[in-house]
C-alpha positions, 0 to 999 in steps of 0.5 A: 546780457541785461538791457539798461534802457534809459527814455527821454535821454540826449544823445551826443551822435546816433547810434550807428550799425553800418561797419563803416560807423562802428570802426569809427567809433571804436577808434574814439577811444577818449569817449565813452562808448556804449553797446546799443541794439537796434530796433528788432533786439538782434542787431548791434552798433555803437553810440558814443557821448551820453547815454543814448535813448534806447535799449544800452546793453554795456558802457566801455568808459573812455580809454587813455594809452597811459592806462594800459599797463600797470598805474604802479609802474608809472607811480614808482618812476614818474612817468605818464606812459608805462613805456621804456625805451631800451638800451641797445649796446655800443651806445646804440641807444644814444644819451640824445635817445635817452634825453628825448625819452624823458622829456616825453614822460617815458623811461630811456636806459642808455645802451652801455653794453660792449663800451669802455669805460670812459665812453660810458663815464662821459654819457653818465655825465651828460645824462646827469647835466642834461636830465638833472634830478628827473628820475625817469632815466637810467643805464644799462649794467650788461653782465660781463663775464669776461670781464668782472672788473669792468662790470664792478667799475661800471656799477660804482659808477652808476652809484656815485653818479646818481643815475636814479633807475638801472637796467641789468641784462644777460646776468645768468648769476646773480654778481656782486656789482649786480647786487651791489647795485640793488642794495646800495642806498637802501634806507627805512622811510618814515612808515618803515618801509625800506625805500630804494635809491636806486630802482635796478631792473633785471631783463629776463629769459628764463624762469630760474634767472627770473627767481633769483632776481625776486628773492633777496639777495644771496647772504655769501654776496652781501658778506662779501660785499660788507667785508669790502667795504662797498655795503653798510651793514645796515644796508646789507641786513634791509637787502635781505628783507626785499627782492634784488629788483622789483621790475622784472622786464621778461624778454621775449624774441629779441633782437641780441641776446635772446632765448627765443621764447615766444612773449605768450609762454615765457610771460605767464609761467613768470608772473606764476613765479613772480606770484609764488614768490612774493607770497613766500617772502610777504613783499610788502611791495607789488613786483612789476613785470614788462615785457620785452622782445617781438614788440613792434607793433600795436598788436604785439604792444596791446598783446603784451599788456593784454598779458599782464605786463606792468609796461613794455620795452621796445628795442630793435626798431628804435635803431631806425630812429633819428636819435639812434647811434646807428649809420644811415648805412645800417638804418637802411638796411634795417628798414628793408628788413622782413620778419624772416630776414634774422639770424642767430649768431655767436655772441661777442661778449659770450663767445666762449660760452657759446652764447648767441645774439640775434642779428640782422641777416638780410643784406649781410654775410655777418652771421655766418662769417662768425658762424665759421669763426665760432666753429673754428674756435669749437674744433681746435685747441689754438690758431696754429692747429687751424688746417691750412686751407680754413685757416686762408679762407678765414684770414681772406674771407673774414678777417681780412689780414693774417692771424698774427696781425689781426692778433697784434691789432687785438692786442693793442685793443686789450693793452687799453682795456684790459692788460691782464687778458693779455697774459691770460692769452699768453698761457692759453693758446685757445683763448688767445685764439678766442679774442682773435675772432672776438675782435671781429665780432666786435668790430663788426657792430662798430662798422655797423654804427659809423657806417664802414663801407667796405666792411658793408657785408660783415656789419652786425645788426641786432634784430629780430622779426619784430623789424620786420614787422614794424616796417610793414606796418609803417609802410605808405605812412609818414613813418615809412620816412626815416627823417620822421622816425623820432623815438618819441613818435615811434613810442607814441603811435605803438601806444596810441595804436595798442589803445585802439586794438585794445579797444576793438578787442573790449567791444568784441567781447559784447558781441559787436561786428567790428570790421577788419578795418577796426583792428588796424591803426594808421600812424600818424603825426601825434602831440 
């Protein structure tokens, strides 16, 4: 390593050499800090300030959380952090969540997933009176198989309201009110450019979901569209020009709907993708991608931006959050949550696919309740078919009323939402079975959300490790208090904190002997 030394210069502090002096000032990362030797060459400490007298052996420049992801993503949605609160379902991430998130300067995505469509044409509303032409907010568009034309609804109502950045998850397939979402509005600018009104992100787990949303939109989905009236031309033959979503959250181990792949594997094999692919094409435009799922805390925040994401998205452990649509009842137990204390679970929303979600296991009997219901569904044709003893002990132990008045209750559900799954059950004794047991599995995130003490035990709380890892850190800290944990402190002190290991781990590399203590960052109170 070559030695710049630099005689007769004022030093703003000493160089220090002890562990105590070194962690303290790795942690001052607005300043320059630089690498010095001691007197006999070997030894190794820090100066901060102006360049010190005496032999420099590097110079980190001061070092900002704003400046750790990628400067285009916070160009392209006007923000200062490349941080994204993101939208869990049921309303979970609340529009106050979402308001609170862009006052900060970050991006919030509403959680939209699994509510009727009135509930989510009343937060679009509040968040385009609230937020008014600030472009760093959006809403979630969950892929809804079961349900096409509440998905199509959903997307032309984020459309005509304007809602400026959209948050697509759990597509497999690319779908109309997916691509409807991405092309609609798409214009030349003046420097030729096809500028986008709508800025759609796509939440990914798999190399082959990843691609599609990266290549432009398949040419059968655009005619239809057009043919429907819901595309221009001119807007159909620009999507075909420009990849279906130009920031590709890669989602790790989350919390819900979840590959379980781990953030260091599923990240590079798509950035290698992200970068094969827009050569193939010749995008004009850099595609971002964040990552998401595992992230709760500094190390894990730092390790993902380490890995080359554009920003990041934090989830499950803004439950824990004031802002959050969740009672206090399921905040608790979250917060006593370790990082072995998950469980995977058939999904509500995919429960004929056999999809699952990842949930909260401590404290609740929810994942193998639906375990056995999903089981049921699997090995019989209907409800009739049911061997008498499973069929008791599901009505008693899970359902808690008879198949034929939980199916009742379910039907009056669909009467409201959706008459026409009615029918189809009607024909089809396995998918009236199907919404039976669906009806539980839904009901039990709601329990979870107004705090439905007697159905404690079958609460449904997303989470993953990351909870767990999150309250360990917190803990004997001001935000081991659930009153301090706003969804802006909690994003704060994870960026702050990933700074400081950022830090830590640049000056590792010179070779200096940082202490333990220098990998380790205290939440505080932050401005």
């Amino acid at each position: 390593m070559s030695v710049l030394t630099v005689p007769g210069a004022t030093a703003a502090s000493p160089p220090v050499f002890s562990p105590e002096g070194i962690a303290a000032h790795a942690r001052r990362i607005r300043e320059p800090v630089h690498v010095v030797s001691g007197p006999d060459g070997r030894e190794l400490g820090l100066a901060t300030g102006p360049l010190p007298g005496g032999p420099v052996l590097g110079t980190l420049p001061p070092l900002y959380p704003e400046w750790l992801g990628g400067r285009t993503f916070c160009e392209a949605h006007g923000v200062r952090f490349p941080y994204v609160a993101g939208e869990m379902a049921n309303g979970i991430a609340t529009t106050r969540m979402v308001a609170a998130t862009a006052r900060a300067e970050m991006l919030g995505f509403f959680g939209a997933g699994g509510l009727a469509y009135a509930e989510v044409e009343r937060a679009v509303h509040t968040l385009a009176h609230e937020l008014g032409s600030r472009p760093n907010w959006g809403v979630n568009l969950i892929h809804s198989p079961a349900e096409p034309a509440l998905e199509f609804r959903v997307a032309e109502l984020l459309l005509r309201c304007g809602v400026p950045r959209i948050s697509a998850s759990a597509f497999m397939e690319l779908t109309p009110a997916v691509v409807l979402c991405a092309a609609h509005g798409l214009r030349r600018g003046a420097d030729g450019d096809v500028v986008r009104r709508t800025r759609l992100f796509a939440k990914v787990s798999r190399p082959e979901v990843a691609e599609r949303f990266l290549s432009h939109a398949p040419p059968a989905l655009l005619e239809h569209l057009v043919a429907r009236g819901k595309l221009t031309r001119a807007e159909a033959e620009l999507a075909a020009l420009v990849p279906v979503a130009e920031d590709i959250t890669v989602e790790a181990d989350s919390g819900g709907h979840t590959d379980n792949r781990p953030l260091s594997v599923l990240l590079p094999r798509i950035t290698a993708l992200r970068d094969a692919l827009c050569r193939r094409f010749g995008y004009r435009r850099p595609v971002r991608l964040g990552a998401a799922g595992g992230l709760g805390t500094p190390d894990a925040v730092a390790g993902a931006f380490a890995l080359g994401a554009s920003y990041v998205v934090v989830g499950s452990v803004n439950q824990t959050a004031v802002e959050a649509g969740l009672s206090d009842e399921a905040k608790a137990m979250l917060c006593e949550a370790d990082v072995a204390d998950v469980a995977m679970a058939p999904s509500a929303d995919m429960f004929e696919l056999g999809v699952k979600v990842q949930v909260l296991s401590r404290g609740t009997m929810f994942a193998q309740r639906a375990g056995r219901l999903f089981a049921a569904y699997r090995a019989h044709g209907s409800l009739e078919e049911i061997p008498s003893a499973l069929r008791a002990s599901i009505e008693r132990d899970v359902l808690r009323a008879p198949f034929e008045e939980t199916w009742l209750r379910t039907r009056a559900f669909w009467e409201q939402r959706d008459p026409t799954e009615i029918a189809r059950a009607e024909a089809d004794p396995k998918h009236l079975m199907a919404l039976v047991f669906r009806g539980y599995l839904g009901q039990s995130s709601r329990w979870a959300i107004s705090g439905e003490g007697a159905r404690r035990a079958d609460y449904q709380i997303w989470c993953g490790p990351a909870m767990g890892a999150f309250n360990r850190w917190v803990a004997g800290t001001f935000l081991a208090d659930p009153a301090h944990r706003s969804v802006v402190q909690i994003a704060l002190n994870l960026l702050e904190g990933a700074a400081v290991l950022t830090r830590a781990h640049q000056l590792r590399t010179y070779g200096v002997p940082l202490p333990t203590e220098a990998f380790a960052y205290t939440p505080c109170e932050l401005a």
